[in-house]
N, C-alpha and C positions, 0 to 999 in steps of 0.2 A: 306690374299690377295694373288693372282697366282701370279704367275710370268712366265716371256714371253722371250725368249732368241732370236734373232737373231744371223745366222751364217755368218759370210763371205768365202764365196765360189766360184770357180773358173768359170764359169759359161758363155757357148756362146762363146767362145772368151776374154774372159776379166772375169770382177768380178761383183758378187752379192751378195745382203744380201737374207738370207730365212730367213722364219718364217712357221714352220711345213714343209708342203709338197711345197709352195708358193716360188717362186722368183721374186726380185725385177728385174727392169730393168735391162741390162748390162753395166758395165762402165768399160771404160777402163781402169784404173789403180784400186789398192787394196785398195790405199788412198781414191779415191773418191766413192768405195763403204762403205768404213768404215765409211765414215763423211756420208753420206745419213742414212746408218744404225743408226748411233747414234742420229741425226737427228727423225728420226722415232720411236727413241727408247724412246725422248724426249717428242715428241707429244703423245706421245700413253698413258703419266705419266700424260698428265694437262688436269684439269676437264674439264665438259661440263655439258649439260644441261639431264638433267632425260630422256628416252624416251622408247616407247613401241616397243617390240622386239617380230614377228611372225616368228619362225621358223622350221624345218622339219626335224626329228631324221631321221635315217639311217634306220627307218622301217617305215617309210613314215607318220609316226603320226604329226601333226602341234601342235604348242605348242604356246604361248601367255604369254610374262612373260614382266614387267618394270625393263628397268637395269637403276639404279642410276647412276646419271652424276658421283658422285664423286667416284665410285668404281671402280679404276685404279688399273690395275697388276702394280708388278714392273718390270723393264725392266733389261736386259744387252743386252750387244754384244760379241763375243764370235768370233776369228780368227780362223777357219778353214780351211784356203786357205794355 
């Protein structure tokens, strides 16, 4: 199973969670990015439903593959700020 880390980080003016290269909105204290983060970190663990996934490698190939609803990374958060 992968696993997925969000960072909280200082970001804009105030604070964000990333995930890879990606930033969440800006919030103004470190607290209310931490609770969105974990938050996010939460949802991202509970299943869903099967479904079919078209996507594009970085050498333009398209690809067609089913990701199973229940196959959820596990999550943290991680303080960076």
């Amino acid at each position: 199973m992968p696993q997925i880390t969000y960072h909280i980080v200082e970001h804009d003016g105030g604070y964000a969670y990333k995930l890879g290269d990606v930033y969440s909105e800006t919030f103004a204290t470190h607290d209310a990015a931490f609770i969105a983060a974990r938050q996010a970190a939460v949802r991202q663990q509970q299943p869903g439903e099967s479904a079919g996934i078209v996507w594009e490698d970085e050498g333009g190939k398209w690809h067609a593959e089913v990701s199973s609803g229940g196959d959820r990374p596990r999550t943290a958060v991680e303080d960076d700020a």
